[in-house]
N, C-alpha and C positions, 0 to 999 in steps of 0.2 A: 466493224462498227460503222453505224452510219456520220457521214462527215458532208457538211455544208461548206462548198468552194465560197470562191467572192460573189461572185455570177450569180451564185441562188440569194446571198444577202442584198442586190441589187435588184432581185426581181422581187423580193420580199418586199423591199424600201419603198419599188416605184409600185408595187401591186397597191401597198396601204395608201400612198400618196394619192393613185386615182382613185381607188376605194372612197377618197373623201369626196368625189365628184357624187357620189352614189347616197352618200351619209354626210350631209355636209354640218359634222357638231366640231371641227377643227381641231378635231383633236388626233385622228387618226396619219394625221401629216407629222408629226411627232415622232410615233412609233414609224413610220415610214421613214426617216432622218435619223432614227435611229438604225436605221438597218444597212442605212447604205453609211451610217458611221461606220460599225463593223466591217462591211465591205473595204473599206479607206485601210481600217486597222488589220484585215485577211490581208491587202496587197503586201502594207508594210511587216507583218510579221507573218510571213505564211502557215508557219506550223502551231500557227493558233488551235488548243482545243477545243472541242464542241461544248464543252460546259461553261469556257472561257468567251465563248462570243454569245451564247445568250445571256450571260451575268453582263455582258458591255451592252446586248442591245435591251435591257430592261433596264439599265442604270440610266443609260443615256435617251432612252425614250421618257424615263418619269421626269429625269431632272430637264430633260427640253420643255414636258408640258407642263412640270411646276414654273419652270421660267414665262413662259408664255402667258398665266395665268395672274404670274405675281406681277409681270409687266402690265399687261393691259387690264388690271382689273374690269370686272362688269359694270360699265356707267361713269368712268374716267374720263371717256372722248366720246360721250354724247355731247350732243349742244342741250340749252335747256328754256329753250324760247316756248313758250306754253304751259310750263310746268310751274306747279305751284311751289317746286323744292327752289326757284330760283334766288330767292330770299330778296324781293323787290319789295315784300311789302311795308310800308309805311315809306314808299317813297313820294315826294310831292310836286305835282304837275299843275298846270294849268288848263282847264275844259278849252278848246277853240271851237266847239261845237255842242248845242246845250243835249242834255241826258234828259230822259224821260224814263218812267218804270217801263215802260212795254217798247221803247225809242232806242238803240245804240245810240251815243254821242262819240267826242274824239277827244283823247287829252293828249299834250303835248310837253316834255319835261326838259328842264334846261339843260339835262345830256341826255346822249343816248341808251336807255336801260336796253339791255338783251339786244344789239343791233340798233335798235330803230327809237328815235325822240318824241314819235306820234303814236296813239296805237289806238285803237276802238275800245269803249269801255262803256258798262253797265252800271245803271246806280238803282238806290232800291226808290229814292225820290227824287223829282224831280230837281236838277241846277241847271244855273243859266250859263250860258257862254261867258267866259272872263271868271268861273268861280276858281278858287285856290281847293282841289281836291289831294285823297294820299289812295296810293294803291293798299286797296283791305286784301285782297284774293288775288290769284289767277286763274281764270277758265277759259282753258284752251287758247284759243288768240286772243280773246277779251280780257280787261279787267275789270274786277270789280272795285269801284270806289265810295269814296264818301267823301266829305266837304273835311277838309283840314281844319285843325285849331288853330287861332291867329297867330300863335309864336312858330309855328312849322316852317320852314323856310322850303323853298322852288331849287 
């Protein structure tokens, strides 16, 4: 019967692990740490059978890349400077640079939204420097504003 030592579940482990230099979707490092788990588990119990260490290295390679998965969901530890999901809008700044339809201008808010207190912004009309605006949008590094109603506070 054929039988896999510790040594071939190591070369298993490290083959997927560079494999991922080749494929890099991160997932194939998983089933590679699963393989050199079995390796760990061949040293401590030798007479491990061969049915018995690919039931550990498929058990412990799905529950590695469900962990993996459930920890760092997709878009958890993104930053979110430019996106429109940042939920900035209806916040209220002050123009220190007047906006024109076809002009960038600058507004400036009493704290700092996403990083930064100043940030370039587009309006669809014309305001003058010193206008009370609210962020409507985000595009890209700009925002887009309009003139606040007078109860909005800065």
């Amino acid at each position: 019967m054929f039988e896999l030592l510790w040594w071939h579940w190591a070369l298993i482990g490290f083959g997927f692990m560079l494999s991922e230099l080749l494929i890099p979707t991160f997932v194939l490092v998983w089933f590679g740490l699963g393989g050199l788990l079995v390796m760990l588990s061949l040293l401590a119990l030798p007479d491990m059978g061969l049915p018995a260490q690919i039931l550990i290295w498929i058990c412990a390679s799905l529950v590695l890349t469900f962990l993996w998965f459930k920890v760092f969901k997709r878009g958890d530890h993104k930053i979110t400077v430019g996106r429109a999901s940042a939920h900035i809008e209806g916040e209220v700044g002050l123009l220190i640079e007047p906006v024109e339809p076809f002009k960038n201008g600058r507004v400036r808010f009493q704290k700092p939204i996403l990083g930064s207190d100043a940030w370039e912004c587009r309006a669809e009309s014309a305001l003058p420097a010193g206008a009370r605006v609210k962020i409507v949008r985000v595009e890209g590094s700009l925002v887009l504003v309009a003139p606040a109603a007078q109860g909005e506070n800065t």
